[in-house]
C-alpha positions as CSV (number, residue, x, y, z in Angstrom):
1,X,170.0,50.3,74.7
2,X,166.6,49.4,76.0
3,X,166.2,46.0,78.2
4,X,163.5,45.4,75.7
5,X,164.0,45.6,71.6
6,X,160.3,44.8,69.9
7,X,160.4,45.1,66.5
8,X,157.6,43.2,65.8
9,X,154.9,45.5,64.9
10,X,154.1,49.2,64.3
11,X,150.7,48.3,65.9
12,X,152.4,47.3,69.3
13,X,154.1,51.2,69.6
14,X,153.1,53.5,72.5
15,X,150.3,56.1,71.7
16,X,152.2,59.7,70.8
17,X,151.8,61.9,74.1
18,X,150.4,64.0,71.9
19,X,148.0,61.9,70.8
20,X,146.6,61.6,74.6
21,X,146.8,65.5,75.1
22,X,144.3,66.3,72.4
23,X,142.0,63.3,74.0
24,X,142.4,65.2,76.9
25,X,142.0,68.7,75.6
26,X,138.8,66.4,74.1
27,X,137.0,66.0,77.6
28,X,134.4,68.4,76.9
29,X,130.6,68.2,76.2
30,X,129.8,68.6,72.8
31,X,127.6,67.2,70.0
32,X,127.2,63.1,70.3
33,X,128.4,61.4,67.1
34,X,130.4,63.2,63.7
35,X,128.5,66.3,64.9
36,X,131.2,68.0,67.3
37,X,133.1,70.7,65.8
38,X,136.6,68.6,65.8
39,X,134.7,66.1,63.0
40,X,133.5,69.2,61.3
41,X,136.7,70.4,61.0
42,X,138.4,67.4,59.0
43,X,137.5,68.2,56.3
44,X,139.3,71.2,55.6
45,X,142.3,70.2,57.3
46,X,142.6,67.1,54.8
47,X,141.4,69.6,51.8
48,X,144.4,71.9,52.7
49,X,147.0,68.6,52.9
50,X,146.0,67.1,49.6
51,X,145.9,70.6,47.8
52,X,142.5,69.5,46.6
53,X,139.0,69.6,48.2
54,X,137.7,66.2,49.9
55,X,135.6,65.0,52.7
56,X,137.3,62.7,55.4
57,X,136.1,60.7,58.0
58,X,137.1,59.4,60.9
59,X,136.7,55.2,61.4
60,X,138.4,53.4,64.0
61,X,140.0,50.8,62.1
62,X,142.0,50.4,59.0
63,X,140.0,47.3,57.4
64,X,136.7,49.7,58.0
65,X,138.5,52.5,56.2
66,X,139.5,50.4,53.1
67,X,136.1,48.5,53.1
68,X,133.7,51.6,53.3
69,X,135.9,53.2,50.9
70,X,135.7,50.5,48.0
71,X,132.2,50.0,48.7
72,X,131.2,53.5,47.3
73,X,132.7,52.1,44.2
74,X,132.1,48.9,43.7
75,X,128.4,46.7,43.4
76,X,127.8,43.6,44.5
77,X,128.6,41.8,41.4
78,X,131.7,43.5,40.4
79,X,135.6,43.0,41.4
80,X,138.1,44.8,42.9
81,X,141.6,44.1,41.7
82,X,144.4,44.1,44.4
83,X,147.5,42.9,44.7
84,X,147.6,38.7,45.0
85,X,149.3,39.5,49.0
86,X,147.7,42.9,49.4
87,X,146.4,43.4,53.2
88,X,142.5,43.4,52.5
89,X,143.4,39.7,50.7
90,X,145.6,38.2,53.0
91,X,144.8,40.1,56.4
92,X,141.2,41.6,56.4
93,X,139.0,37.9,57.7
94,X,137.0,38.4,54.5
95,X,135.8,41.7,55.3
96,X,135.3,43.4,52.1
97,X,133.4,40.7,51.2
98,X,131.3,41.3,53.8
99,X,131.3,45.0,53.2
100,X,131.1,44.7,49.3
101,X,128.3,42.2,49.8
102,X,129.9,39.4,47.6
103,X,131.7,41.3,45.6
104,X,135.0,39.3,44.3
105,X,138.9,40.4,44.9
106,X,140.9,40.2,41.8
107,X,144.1,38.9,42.5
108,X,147.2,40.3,40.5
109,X,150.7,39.9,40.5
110,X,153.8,42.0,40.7
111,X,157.2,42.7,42.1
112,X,157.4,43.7,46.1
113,X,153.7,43.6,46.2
114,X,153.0,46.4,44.3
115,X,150.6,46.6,40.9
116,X,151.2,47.9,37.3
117,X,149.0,48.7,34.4
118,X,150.7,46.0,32.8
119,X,150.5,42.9,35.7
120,X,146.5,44.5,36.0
121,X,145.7,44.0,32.2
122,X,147.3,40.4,32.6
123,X,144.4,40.2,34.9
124,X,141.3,41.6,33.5
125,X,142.0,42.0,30.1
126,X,141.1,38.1,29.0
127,X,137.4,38.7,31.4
128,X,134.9,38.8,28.6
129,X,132.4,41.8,28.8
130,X,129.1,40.0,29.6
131,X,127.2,39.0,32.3
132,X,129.1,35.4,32.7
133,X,132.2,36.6,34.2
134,X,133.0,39.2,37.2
135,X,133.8,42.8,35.6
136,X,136.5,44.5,37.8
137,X,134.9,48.0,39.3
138,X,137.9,49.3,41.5
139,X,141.6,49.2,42.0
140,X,143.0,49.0,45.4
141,X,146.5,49.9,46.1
142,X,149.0,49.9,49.5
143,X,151.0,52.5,49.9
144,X,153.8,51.7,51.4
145,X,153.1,48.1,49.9
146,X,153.0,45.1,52.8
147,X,156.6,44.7,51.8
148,X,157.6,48.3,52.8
149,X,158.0,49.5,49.4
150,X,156.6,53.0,48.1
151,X,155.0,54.0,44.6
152,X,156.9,56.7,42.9
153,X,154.9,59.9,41.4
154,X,155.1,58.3,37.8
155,X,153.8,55.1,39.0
156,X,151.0,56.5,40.6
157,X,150.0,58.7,37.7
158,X,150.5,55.8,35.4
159,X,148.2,53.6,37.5
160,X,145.6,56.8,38.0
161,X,145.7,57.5,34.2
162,X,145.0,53.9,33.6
163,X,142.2,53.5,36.0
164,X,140.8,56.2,34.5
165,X,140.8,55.5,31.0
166,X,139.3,51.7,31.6
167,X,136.4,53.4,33.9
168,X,137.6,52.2,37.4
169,X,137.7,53.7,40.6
170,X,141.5,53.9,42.5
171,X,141.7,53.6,46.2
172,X,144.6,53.2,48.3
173,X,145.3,51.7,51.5
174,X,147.7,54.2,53.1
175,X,147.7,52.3,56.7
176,X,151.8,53.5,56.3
177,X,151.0,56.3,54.2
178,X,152.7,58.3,56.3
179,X,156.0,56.6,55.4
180,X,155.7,56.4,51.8
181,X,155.3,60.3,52.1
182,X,158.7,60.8,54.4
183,X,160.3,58.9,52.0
184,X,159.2,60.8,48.9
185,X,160.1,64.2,50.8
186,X,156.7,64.9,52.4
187,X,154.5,65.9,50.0
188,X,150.7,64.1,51.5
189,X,149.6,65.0,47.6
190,X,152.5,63.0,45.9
191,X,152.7,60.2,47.6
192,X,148.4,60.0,47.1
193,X,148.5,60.9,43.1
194,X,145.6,60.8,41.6
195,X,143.5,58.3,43.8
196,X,139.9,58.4,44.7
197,X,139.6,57.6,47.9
198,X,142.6,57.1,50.8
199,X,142.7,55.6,54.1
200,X,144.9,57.9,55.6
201,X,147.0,55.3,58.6
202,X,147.5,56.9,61.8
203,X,147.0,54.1,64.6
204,X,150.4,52.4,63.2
205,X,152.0,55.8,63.5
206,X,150.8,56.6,67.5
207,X,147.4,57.0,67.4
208,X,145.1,55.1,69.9
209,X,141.8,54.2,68.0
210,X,141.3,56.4,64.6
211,X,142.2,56.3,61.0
212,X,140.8,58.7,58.4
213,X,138.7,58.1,55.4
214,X,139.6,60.5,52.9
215,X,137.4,60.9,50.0
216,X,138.5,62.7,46.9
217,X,134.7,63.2,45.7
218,X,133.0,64.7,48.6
219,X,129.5,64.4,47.3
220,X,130.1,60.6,48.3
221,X,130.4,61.4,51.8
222,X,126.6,61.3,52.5
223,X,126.9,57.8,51.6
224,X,129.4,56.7,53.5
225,X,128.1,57.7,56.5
226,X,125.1,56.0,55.9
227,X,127.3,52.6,55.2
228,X,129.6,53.6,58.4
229,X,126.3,53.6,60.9
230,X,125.0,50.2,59.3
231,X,128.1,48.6,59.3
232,X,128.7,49.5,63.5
233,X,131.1,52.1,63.1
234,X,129.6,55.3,64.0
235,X,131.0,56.0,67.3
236,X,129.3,58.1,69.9
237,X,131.8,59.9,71.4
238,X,133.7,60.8,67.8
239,X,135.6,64.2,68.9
240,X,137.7,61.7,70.2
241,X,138.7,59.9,67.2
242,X,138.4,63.8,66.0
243,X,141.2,64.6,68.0
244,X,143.7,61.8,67.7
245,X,143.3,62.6,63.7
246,X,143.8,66.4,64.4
247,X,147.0,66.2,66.8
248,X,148.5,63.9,63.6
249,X,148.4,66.6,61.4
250,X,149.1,69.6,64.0
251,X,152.7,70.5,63.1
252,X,153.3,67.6,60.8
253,X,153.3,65.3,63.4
254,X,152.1,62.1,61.1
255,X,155.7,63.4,59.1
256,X,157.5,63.3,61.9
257,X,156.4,59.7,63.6
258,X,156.9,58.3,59.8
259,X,160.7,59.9,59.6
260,X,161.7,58.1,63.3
261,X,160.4,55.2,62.2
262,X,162.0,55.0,59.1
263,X,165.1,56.2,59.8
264,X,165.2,52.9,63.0
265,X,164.1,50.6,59.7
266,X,167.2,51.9,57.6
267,X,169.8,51.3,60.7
268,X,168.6,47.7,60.7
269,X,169.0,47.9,57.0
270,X,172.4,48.5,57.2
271,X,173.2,45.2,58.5
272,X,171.6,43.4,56.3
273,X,173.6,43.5,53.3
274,X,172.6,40.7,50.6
275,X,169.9,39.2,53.1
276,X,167.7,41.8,52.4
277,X,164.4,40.8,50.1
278,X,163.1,43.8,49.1
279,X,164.5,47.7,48.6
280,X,164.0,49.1,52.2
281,X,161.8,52.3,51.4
282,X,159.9,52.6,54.8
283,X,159.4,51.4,58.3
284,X,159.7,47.5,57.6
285,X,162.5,44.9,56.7
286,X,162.7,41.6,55.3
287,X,165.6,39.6,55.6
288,X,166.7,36.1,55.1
289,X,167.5,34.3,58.1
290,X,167.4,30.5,58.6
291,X,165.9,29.1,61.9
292,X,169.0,29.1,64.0
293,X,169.9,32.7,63.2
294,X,166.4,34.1,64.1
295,X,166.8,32.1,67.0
296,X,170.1,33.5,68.1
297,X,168.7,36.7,67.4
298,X,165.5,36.3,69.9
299,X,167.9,35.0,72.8
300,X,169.4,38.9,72.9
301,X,166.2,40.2,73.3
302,X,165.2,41.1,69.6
303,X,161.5,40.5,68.9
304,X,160.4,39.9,65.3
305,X,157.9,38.1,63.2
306,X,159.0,35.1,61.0
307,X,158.2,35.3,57.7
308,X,157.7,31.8,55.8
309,X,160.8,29.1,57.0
310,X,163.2,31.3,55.9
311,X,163.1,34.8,56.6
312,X,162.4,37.4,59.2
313,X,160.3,40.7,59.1
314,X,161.5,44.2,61.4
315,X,159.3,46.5,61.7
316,X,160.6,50.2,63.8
317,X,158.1,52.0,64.9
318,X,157.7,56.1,65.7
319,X,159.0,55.0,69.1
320,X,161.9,52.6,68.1
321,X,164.7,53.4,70.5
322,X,167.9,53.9,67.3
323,X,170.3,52.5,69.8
324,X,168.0,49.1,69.6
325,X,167.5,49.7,66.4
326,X,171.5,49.6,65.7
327,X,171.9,47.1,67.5
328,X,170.0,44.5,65.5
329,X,171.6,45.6,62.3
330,X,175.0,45.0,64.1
331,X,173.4,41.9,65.5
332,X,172.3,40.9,62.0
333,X,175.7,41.7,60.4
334,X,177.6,39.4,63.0
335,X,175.9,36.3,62.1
């Protein structure tokens, strides 16, 4: 067992070794920009993963991925509906507003964070169809959800088929997409369904400094470039964002990462028992736990974010060390 035990966020693992080999292999000379032949490259790698051709991008952050991506589908005066605790409400610093350029988030309900054609017509189906009201444009999904729950096959095609039927565009936020796929059994295409666009996590899961923007219709590409230069994120060196997004998929290591860190999330599951809030499905757990517990908890060495007054949430990481990871389920059990 390590000296230290963090468990307080995916974003505070070590970059994958592998991750700083291809930087390395990186350290050439070549075209400034997307123009190197590592960014020309992406888009065949994420066509072959998805079964299905697409364009993808490389951004440096995950609120620039989701952002860039809803704003190829949504104007100014239009909506996107999200979950009422969905990361680009609760965590973004208004930034698709900023992006969107005013455009409104449309705040729905639903268990574990996650959305339904029935909690989204709730929503928008009392908006009356004239120019008083904001008309929703775009759905925007997280997958896994910010309470480490994952959308099945069927509820992604029931969401997809909805979306599609009431004219919207579908876009997930896949910052742990990686772990809603090693829970499903791997498949990139399942665990995307039928969305339009995809920001495809890798930072949380040992990156350094890149995430991809996947985009189901290439032919909007052109335009989000454009919208990635304006908005500042058009790096100059990109075959290094390239490369990090490369040495992901090389070998299935995204699949890999997600698996660890899952399986370190399920051993602290397995103290839980009844303090658990929501079905543990990928990397993070929320648990009940009063003050003095998360207290007694910090004072062996067990780092953690508290959630509200009473709970606690664990999140493992691609590096979690199991033996820590054991030991806070024990640690939780023997309260």
């Amino acid at each position: 067992m390590s000296d230290t035990k963090p468990f307080l966020s995916d974003n505070a693992a070590k970059v994958h070794p592998k991750i700083w080999e291809a930087m390395r292999a990186a350290d050439n000379a070549d075209a400034p920009y997307d123009g190197d032949a590592l960014s020309a490259e992406l888009d065949a790698r994420f066509s072959d993963l998805f079964g299905r051709e697409c364009a993808a991008l490389w951004v440096a952050t995950g609120t620039a991925a989701n952002c860039l991506a809803l704003a190829t589908m949504v104007q100014p005066h239009g909506g996107v509906v999200c979950h009422e605790e969905a990361h680009v409400e609760m965590d973004e610093g208004g930034a698709p507003g900023f992006f969107l350029h005013g455009a409104k988030l449309m705040l729905a309900g639903g268990e574990s964070a996650k959305l339904t054609p029935e909690t989204i017509r709730v929503l928008i189906d009392p908006i009356r169809d004239d120019v008083h009201q904001v008309q929703a444009h775009a759905i925007t999904i997280t997958q896994a959800s910010e309470y480490g729950c994952v959308y099945s096959a069927g509820e992604l095609a029931a969401l997809s088929e909805f979306a599609k039927a009431r004219g919207l565009g579908l876009h997930m936020d896949g910052a742990r997409f990686a772990n809603a796929a090693a829970h499903l059994g791997g498949s990139a295409k399942d665990t995307a369904g039928g969305v339009d666009s995809l920001a495809f996590g890798c930072i949380k899961n040992g990156a350094m400094s890149a995430e991809a923007l996947v985009l189901f219709d290439p032919e909007q590409a052109d335009l989000v470039k454009y919208r990635r230069k304006r908005a500042g994120h058009l790096q100059c060196k990109g075959r290094y964002l390239a490369a990090q997004i490369h040495a992901m998929l090389d070998g299935d290591l995204w699949l890999a990462n997600a698996r660890a860190a899952n399986g370190a999330a399920a051993e602290i599951a397995n103290g839980c028992g009844d303090r658990l809030l929501h079905p543990v499905q990928a990397n993070e757990v929320f648990a009940k736990l009063n003050a003095h517990e998360r207290e007694a908890l910090r004072a062996q060495g067990f780092d953690f974010y508290d959630w509200g007054t009473d709970a606690a949430r664990f999140v493992a990481s691609w590096d979690s060390v199991p033996e820590d990871a054991s030991a806070l389920g024990k640690a939780i059990s023997a309260l």
